[in-house]
N, C-alpha and C positions, 0 to 999 in steps of 0.2 A: 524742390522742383528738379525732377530728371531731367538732365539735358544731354544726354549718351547718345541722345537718336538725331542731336542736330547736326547736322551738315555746318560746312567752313562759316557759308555765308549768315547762319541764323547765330553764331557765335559772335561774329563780324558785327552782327545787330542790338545783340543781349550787352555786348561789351560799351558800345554805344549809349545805351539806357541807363545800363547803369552811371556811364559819367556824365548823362545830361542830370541821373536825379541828382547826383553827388556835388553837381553844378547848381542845381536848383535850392539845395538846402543851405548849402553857403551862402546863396544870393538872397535866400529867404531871412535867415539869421544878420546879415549884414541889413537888412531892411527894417526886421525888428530892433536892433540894437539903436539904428539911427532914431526911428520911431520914438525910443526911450529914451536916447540924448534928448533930443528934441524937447521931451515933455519936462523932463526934470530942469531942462535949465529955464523953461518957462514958467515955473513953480514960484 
């Protein structure tokens, strides 16, 4: 993705996304992991 033509504020934006998905997949993985504590100790 060219981002040459974005101005301060749409970089402002993109920097943003990226740490909400980089948030996202943390909080995803901590959900799956628990998911699978969970199952295994109910085994």
């Amino acid at each position: 993705m060219d981002t040459s033509e974005f101005d301060k504020q749409a970089h402002s934006h993109l920097n943003t996304y990226h740490s909400f998905m980089s948030g996202a997949k943390i909080v995803g993985a901590l959900v799956i992991l628990t998911l699978v504590i969970m199952a295994a100790t109910l085994l």
